[in-house]
C-alpha positions, 0 to 999 in steps of 0.5 A: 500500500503506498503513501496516499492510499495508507492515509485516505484509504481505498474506495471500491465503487461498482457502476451499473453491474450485470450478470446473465446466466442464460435467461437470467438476469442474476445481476441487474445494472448494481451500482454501490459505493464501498467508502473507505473507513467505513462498514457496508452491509450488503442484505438481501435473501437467497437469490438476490445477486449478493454473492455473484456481485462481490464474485464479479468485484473480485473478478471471480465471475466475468462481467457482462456491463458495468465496471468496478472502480478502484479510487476511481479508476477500473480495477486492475488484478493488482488491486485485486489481489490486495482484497481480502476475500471470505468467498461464499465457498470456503476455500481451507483445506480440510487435512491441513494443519491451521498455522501452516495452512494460514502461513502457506495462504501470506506466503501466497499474497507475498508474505514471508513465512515468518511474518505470516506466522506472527500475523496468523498467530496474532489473530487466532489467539485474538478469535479463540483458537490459539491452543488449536494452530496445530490441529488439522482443520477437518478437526475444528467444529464448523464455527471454529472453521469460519474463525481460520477463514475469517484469518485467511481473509485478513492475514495480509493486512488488505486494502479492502475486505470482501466477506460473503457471510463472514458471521455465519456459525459464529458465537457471540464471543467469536462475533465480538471478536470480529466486530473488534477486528473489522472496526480496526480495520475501517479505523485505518481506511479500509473498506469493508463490505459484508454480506449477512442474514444476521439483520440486528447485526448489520444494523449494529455495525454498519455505517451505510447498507445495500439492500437487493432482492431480485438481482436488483438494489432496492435500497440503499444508505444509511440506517437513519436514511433508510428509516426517513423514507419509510412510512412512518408509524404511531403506537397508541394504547388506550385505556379502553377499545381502540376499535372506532381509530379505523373511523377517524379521517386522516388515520390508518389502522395497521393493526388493532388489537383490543386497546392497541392500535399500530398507526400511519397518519395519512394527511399530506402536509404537517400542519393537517398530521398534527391536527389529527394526532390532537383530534386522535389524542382528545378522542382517546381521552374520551374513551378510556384514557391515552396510556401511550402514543409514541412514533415506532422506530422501525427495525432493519427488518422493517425496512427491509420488507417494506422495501423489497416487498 
């Protein structure tokens, strides 16, 4: 890494990405940026182009339209090879002892075998395993394998990390730890983009996220960005029946359930919002009494449904 890109870091942009398997469109026209220093949740179910995107940034699958970027300019195999990339497929082998298979890995990406022992060393002591450098990884339970590919990916200290499912199979102590790892990592510049199903997780760590269903971006930005586009929505607890909010104007009822209701304020301007939310108020007041009316702060999963819906 040189000079100017150990200071401001690297910036991985993907422009109008397409993949076609046959009559499948996998991929259609993704474009994303990956900043440098910061965390990019990439979410989306099975199916939705996630894998064959980070596939196609690494050069992995080939590319049908779009580019990827590196600081603007196309990525070249140099850059390529100083990713450091969790492919969806592990790629361990399994008779191999850990160390000497993670030695074996630096060595690949340029290290010298000493140095690629210290690093190796460093971060499975860090995740857990440093009784275990010598066992073969046919021995490790799955979740201890995911910790020996996390290191694989790191252990040449890269410019930008591509990780498909880096969480899955991971305890809580083992997530921490890799939590740790990777704001290290975007601490100096380094970009970062994962993928997870693991909604609370990403909507924890991340600094901006991707949403894609269908091959296609549905989404994306910052949580609270996402969460200002959403439909917003009131909580309201009654001391009586909640049942007569589905007459009032101005008001949708999501959801009544005995005393509570689940609302969206339907008025167009603000001022027509507050007046209804002061007739909802009086209203309740007459019919029991208000106990609680408080907007809903949507989860990630939330956005996630209402935007692939």
């Amino acid at each position: 890494m040189n000079g100017s890109e150990m200071s401001s870091g690297v910036t991985i942009a993907v422009d109008g990405l397409t993949r076609r398997f046959g009559e499948l469109t996998a991929v259609d026209a993704v474009s994303f940026t990956v900043p440098a220093g910061q965390m990019t949740g990439f979410v989306g179910g099975n199916g939705a182009g996630k894998t064959t995107t980070m596939r196609m940034i690494m050069g992995v699958l080939g590319i049908h339209s779009g580019d990827v970027r590196w600081n603007d300019r196309p990525i070249t195999t140099a850059d390529r090879r100083r990713i450091g990339y969790m492919p969806e497929e592990r790629g361990l082998y399994p008779s191999q002892p850990v160390l000497d298979q993670l030695i074996y890995l630096g060595q690949l990406k340029g290290m010298s075998a000493r140095s690629a022992k210290a690093v190796a060393t460093d971060y499975l002591e860090r995740l857990g395993l440093g009784e275990r450098t010598g066992d073969k990884v046919e021995k490790l339970s799955l979740g201890n394998q995911q910790r020996v590919q996390i290191v694989a990916a790191l252990i040449s200290e890269p410019a930008a990390l591509v990780l498909d499912e880096p969480f899955s199979g991971l305890d809580p102590s083992a997530v921490d730890a890799m939590v740790d790892l990777l704001r290290e990592k975007t601490a100096k510049g380094v970009p970062v983009l994962f993928s997870s199903h693991q909604l609370d997780l990403v909507e924890r760590l991340c600094d901006q996220l991707v949403i894609m269903a269908s091959g296609q971006v549905r989404a994306q930005g910052s949580v609270a960005g996402l969460r200002s586009g959403t439909t917003t929505r009131h909580r309201l607890v009654l001391g009586g029946d909640a049942g007569w909010v589905r007459e009032l104007p101005g008001v949708h009822a999501v959801d009544v359930d005995g005393h509570r209701a689940l609302l969206e304020l339907t008025d167009a301007s603000d001022d027509a919002r507050r007046e209804t939310i002061s007739r909802l108020l009086t209203e309740g007041g007459h019919r029991g009494g208000v106990e609680e009316f408080h907007q809903v702060v949507p989860s990630l999963a939330e956005i996630y449904r209402e935007v692939t819906a």
